[in-house]
C-alpha positions in Angstrom: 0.0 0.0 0.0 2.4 2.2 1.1 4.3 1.8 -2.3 1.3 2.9 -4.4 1.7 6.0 -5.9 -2.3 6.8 -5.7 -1.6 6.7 -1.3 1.0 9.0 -2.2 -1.0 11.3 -3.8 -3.9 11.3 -1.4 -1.3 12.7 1.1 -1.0 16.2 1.9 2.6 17.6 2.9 2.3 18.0 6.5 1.3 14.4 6.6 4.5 13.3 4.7 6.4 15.7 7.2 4.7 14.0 10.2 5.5 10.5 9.3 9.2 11.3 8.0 9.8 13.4 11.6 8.5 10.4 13.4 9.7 8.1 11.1 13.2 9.5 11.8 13.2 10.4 15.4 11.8 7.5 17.0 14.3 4.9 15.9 17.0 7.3 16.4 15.4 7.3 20.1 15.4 3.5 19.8 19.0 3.4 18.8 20.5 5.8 21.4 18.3 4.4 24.3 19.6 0.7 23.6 23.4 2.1 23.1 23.2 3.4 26.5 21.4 0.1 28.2 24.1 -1.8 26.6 27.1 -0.1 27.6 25.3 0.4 31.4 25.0 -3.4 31.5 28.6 -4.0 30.9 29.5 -1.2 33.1 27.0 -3.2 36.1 29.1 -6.6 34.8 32.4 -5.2 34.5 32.2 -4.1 38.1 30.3 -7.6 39.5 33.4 -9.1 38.0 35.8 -6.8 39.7 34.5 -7.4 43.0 33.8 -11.5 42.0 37.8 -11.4 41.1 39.0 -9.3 44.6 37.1 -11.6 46.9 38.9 -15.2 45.1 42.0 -13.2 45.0 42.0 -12.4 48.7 40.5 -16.4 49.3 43.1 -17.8 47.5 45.9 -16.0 49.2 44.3 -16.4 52.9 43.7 -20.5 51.8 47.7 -20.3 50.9 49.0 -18.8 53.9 46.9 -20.9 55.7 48.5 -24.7 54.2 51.6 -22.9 54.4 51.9 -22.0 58.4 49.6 -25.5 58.9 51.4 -28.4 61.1 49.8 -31.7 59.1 48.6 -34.5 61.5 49.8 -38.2 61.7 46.2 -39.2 63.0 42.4 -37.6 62.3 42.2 -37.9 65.9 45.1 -35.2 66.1 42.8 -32.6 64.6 40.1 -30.3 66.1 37.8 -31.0 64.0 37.9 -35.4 63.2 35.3 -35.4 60.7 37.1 -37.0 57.2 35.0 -34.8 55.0 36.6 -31.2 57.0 40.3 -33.0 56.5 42.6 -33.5 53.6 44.7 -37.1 53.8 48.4 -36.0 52.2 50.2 -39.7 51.0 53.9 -39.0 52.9 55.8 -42.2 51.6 54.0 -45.2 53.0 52.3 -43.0 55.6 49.7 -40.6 55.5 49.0 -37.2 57.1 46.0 -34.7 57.2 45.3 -31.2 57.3 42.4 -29.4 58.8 40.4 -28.3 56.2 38.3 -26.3 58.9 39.6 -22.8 59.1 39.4 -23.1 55.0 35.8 -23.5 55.3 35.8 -20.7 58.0 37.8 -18.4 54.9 35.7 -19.5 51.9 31.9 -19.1 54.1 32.9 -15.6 55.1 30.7 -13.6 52.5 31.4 -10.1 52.4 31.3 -8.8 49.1 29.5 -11.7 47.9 25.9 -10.1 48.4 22.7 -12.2 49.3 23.2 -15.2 46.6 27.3 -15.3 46.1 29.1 -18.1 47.9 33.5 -18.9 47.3 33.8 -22.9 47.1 36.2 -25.5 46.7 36.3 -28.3 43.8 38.5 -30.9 43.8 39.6 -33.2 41.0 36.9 -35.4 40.5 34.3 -32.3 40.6 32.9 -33.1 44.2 32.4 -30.2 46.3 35.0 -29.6 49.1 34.0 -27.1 51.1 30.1 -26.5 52.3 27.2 -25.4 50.0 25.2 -23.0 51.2 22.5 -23.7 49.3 22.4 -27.9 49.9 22.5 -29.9 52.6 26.2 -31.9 53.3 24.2 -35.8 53.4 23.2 -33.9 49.8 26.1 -32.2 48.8 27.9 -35.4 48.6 25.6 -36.7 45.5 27.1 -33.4 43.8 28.9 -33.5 40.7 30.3 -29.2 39.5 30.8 -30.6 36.1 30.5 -27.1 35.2 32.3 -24.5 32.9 34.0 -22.8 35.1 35.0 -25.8 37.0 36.5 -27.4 34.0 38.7 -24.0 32.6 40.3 -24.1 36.5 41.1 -27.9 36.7 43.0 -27.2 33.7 45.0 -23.9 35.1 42.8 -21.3 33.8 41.9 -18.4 35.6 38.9 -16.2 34.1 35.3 -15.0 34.5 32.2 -15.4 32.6 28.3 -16.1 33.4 27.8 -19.8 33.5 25.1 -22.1 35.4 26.4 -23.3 38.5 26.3 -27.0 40.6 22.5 -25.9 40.6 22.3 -25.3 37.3 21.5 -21.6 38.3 23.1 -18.9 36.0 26.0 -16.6 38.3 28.5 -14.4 37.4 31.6 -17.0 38.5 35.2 -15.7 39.3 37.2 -19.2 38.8 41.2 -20.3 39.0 42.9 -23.3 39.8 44.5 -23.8 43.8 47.0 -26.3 44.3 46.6 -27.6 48.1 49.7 -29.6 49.2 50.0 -30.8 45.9 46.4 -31.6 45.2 44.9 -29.3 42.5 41.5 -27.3 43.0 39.0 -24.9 41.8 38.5 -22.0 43.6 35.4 -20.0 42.9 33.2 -17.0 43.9 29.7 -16.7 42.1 26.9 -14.6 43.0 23.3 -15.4 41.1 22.9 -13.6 37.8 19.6 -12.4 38.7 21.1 -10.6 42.2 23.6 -9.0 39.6 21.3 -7.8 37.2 18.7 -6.3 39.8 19.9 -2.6 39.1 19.5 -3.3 35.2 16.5 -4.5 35.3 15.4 -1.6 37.5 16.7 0.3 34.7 15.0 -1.1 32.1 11.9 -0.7 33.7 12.0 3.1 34.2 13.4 3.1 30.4 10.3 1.6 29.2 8.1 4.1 31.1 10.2 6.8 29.8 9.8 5.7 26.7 6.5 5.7 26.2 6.5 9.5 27.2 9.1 10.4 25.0 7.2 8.9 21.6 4.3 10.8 22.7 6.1 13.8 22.8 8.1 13.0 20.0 4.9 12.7 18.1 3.4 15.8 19.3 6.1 18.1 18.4 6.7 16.5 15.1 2.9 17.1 14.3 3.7 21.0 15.4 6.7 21.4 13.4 5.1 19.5 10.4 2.2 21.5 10.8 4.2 24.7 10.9 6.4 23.4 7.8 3.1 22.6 6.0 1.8 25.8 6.3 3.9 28.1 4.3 4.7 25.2 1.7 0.9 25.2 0.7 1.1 29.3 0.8 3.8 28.8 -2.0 2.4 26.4 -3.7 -1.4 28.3 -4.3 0.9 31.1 -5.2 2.5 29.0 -7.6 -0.6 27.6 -9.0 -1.9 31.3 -9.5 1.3 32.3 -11.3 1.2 29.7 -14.2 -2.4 30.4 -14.8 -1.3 33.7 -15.7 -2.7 35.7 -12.5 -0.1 38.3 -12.1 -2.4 40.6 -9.4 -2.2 37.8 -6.8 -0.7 39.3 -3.3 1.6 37.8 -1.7 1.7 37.4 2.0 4.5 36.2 4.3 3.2 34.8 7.2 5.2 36.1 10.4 
């Protein structure tokens, strides 16, 4: 319809105008308006990953100065805490000997900086959770398997970040590198759930959408003015034009103010 020249025709010039303004302006708007909730978003990442980064950091070197100071015990009895799943058996020779692995849970369940949702954990090799879930039971915990992304790219001695379902299969921003423990490598993580992350965008969004819908009002009521002040003078010329090529010479001409 829109490509027949009889529509065309049945238009007057301040509703071409109208439709070209808006035709214009509002995807402009659209444009600009995305732009800036894009580069807000990876402004709102780039900091969760900052702050997701500082707390393994600090983790990982409190975990290492801990192993390092630690006297290992010849017995499970010898440590405070004698449970097998808060102790790490080291093979020394034909012997074995165990660390406490309790004041490693104490540094990985401290949560500041982590917010309501984000937790720091320990993987081992086989992908069974180390160190307490907050989120599942330890009788359940033990049925766990992280076979997850960032789980894999630390076993193998990458460090990085990303936004990757979790051992819940819950999407988190996750903060991930490997930890060797007395010669045992590890995964160290901090995550924090996507959806905590994203609350500020989202608030964003919303109040964008309102404002949206005010601004194409408005953008359509001032391109209706404009057009309509365009329009005006255009069909002035063009009656004056009409008059001169029938030969009516003693036509005045009036310039609207």
């Amino acid at each position: 319809m829109l490509s027949d020249p009889r529509f065309h025709k049945k238009l007057n010039y301040r509703t071409k105008l109208f439709l070209i303004l808006v035709g214009t302006i509002i995807p402009l708007f659209g444009i600009v308006s995305y732009t800036f909730y894009r580069e807000f978003t990876a402004g709102i990442d780039n900091r969760i990953f900052e702050q997701l980064n500082s707390v393994r950091s600090l983790k990982y070197r409190q975990i290492k100065q801990y192993v390092d100071k630690a006297n290992l015990s010849d017995t499970l009895q010898d440590l405070t805490a004698i449970s097998e799943s808060r102790s790490l058996a080291i093979q020394n020779g034909d012997t074995s000997q165990y660390l406490s692995l309790s004041p490693i849970f104490d540094i990985l369940l401290h949560r500041e900086g982590l917010g309501d949702s984000g937790e720091s954990y320990l993987v081992d090799s086989t992908k069974k959770l180390v160190s307490p879930s907050r989120f599942i039971s330890r009788s359940e915990q033990d049925k766990i398997i992280a076979n997850t992304i960032p789980v894999d790219l630390a076993l193998r001695k990458t460090k990085g970040q990303g936004i990757h379902k979790d051992y819940r299969g819950i999407w988190v921003f996750s903060s991930y590198s490997n930890i060797d423990i007395l010669g045992k490598r590890m995964a160290l993580l901090s995550e924090i759930d996507f959806e905590e992350g994203r609350k500020p965008i989202i608030a964003l969004r919303n109040k964008m959408i309102g404002i949206s819908f005010f601004v194409i009002i408005l953008i359509v009521v001032l391109a209706y003015i404009i057009s309509n002040a365009i329009e005006k003078p255009v069909r002035l010329m063009g009656k004056y034009l009409t008059e001169v090529t029938e030969n009516n010479h003693s036509i005045t001409i009036t310039i609207p103010e």
